[in-house]
DOMARLUM-764896 format. One record per residue: residue in one letter; residue number from 0; x, y, z of N, C-alpha, C, O in turn. Coordinates in steps of 0.05 Angstrom, whole numbers, padded with zeros to 5 digits. Each point is the difference from the previous one (the first is absolute). Layout:
N
  res    n      nu      nv      nw     cau     cav     caw      cu      cv      cw      ou      ov      ow
    A  NUM       X       Y       Z       X       Y       Z       X       Y       Z       X       Y       Z
...
END
This chain:
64
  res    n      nu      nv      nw     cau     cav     caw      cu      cv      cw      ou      ov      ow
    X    0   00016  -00024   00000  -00016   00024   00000   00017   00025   00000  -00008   00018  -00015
    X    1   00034  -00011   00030   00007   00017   00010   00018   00006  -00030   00001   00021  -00013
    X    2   00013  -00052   00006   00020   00008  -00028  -00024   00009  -00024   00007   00023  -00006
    X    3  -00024  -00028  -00006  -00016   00015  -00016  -00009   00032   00007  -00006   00018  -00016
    X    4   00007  -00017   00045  -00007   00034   00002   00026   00020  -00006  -00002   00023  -00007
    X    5   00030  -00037   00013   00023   00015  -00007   00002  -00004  -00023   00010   00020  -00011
    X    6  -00017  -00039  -00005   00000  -00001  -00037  -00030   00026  -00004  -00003   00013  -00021
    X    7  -00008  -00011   00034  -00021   00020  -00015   00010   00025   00016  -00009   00020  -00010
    X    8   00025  -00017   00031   00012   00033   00001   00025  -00005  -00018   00000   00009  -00022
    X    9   00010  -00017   00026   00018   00009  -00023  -00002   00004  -00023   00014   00018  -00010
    X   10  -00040  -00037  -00010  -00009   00008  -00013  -00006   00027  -00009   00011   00015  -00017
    X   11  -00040  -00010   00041  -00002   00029  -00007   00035   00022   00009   00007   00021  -00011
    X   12   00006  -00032   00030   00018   00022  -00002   00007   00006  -00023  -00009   00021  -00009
    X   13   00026  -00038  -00007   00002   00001  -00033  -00021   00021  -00015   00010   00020  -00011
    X   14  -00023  -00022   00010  -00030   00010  -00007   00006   00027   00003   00001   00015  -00019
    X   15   00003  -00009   00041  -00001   00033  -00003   00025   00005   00009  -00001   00021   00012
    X   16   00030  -00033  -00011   00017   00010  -00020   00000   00010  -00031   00007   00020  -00012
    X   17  -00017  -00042   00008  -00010   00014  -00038  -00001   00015  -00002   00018   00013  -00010
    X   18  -00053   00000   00027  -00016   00017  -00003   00022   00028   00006   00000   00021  -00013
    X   19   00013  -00027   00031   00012   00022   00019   00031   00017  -00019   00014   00019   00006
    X   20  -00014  -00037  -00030   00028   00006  -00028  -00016   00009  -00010   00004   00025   00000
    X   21  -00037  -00035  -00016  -00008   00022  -00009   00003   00027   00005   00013   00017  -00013
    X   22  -00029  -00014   00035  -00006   00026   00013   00024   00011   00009   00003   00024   00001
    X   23   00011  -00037   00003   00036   00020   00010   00007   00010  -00029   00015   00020  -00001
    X   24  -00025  -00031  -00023   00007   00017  -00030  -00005   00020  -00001   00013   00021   00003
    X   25  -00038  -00028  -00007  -00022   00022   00003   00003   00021   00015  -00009   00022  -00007
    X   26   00023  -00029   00033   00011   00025   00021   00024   00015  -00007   00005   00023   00007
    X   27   00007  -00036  -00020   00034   00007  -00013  -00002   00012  -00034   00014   00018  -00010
    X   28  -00030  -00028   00002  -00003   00006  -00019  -00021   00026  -00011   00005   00015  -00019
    X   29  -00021  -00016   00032  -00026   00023  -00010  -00002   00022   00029  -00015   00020  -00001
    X   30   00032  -00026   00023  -00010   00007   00030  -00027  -00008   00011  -00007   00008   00022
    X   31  -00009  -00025  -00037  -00020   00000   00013  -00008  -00019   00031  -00002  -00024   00005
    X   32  -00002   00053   00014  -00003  -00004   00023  -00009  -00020   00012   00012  -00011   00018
    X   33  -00037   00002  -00026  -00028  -00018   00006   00012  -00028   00000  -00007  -00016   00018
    X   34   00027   00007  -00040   00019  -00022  -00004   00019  -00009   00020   00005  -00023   00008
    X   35   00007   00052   00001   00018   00000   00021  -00023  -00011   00036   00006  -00022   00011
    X   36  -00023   00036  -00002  -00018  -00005   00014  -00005  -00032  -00008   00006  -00017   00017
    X   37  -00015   00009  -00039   00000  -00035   00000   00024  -00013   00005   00000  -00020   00015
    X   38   00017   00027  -00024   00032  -00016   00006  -00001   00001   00032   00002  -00022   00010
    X   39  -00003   00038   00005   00000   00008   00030  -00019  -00029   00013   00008  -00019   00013
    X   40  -00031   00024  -00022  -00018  -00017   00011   00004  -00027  -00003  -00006  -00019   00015
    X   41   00019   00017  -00042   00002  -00035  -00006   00023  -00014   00013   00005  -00023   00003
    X   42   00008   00049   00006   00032  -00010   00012  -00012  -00011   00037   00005  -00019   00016
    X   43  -00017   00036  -00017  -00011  -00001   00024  -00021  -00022   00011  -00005  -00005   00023
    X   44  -00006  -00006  -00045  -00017  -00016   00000   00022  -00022  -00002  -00007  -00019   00014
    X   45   00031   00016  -00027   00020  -00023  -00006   00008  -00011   00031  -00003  -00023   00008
    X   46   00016   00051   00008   00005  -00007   00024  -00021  -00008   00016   00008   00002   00023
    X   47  -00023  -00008  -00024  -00022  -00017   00021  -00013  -00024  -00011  -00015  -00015   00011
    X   48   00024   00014  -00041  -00004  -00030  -00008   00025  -00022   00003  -00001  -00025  -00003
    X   49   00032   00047   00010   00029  -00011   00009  -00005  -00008   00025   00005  -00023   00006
    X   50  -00014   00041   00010  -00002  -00002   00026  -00017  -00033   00008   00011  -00019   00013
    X   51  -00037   00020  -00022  -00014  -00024  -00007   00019  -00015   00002   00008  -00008   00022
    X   52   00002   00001  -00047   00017  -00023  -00012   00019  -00014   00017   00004  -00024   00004
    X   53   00010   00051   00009   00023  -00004   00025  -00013  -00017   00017   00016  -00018   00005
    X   54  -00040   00015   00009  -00011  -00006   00025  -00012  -00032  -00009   00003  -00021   00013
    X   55  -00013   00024  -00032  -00008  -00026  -00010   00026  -00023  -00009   00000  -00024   00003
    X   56   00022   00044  -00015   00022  -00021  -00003   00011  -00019   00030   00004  -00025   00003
    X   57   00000   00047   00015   00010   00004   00029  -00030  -00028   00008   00008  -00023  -00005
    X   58  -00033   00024   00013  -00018  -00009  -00003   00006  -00037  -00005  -00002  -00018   00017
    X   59   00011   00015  -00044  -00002  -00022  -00008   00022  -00009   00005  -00002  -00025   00001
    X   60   00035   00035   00005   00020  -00008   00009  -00006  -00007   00027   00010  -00023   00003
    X   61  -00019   00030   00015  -00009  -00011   00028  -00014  -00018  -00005   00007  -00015   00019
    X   62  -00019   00006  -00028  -00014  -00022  -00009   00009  -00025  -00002  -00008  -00020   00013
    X   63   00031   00021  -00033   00022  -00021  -00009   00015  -00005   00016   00019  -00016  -00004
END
């Protein structure tokens, strides 16, 4: 149970890395602000799906 939920955050972490090169273009490239504000949030959203991951790894090593 626990190894499929770190395959689906990481997943989405991936996910909005992508998202987060787009929009860093878009920030570098055109200045547009709104892009920059999404890169912020997705980064931010990354660290609490790391954070997750950490505890669940930690989690299943006690286990074994």
């Amino acid at each position: 149970m626990s190894e499929t939920s770190i395959l689906d955050k990481l997943k989405d972490m991936v996910k909005l890395l992508e998202n987060s090169l787009v929009d860093a273009e878009k920030l570098v490239s055109k200045g547009n602000n709104r892009s920059g504000i999404r890169v912020r949030k997705n980064m931010q959203d990354i660290r609490k799906k790391a954070k997750d991951v950490r505890n669940l790894v930690q989690l299943i090593k006690k286990d074994n």
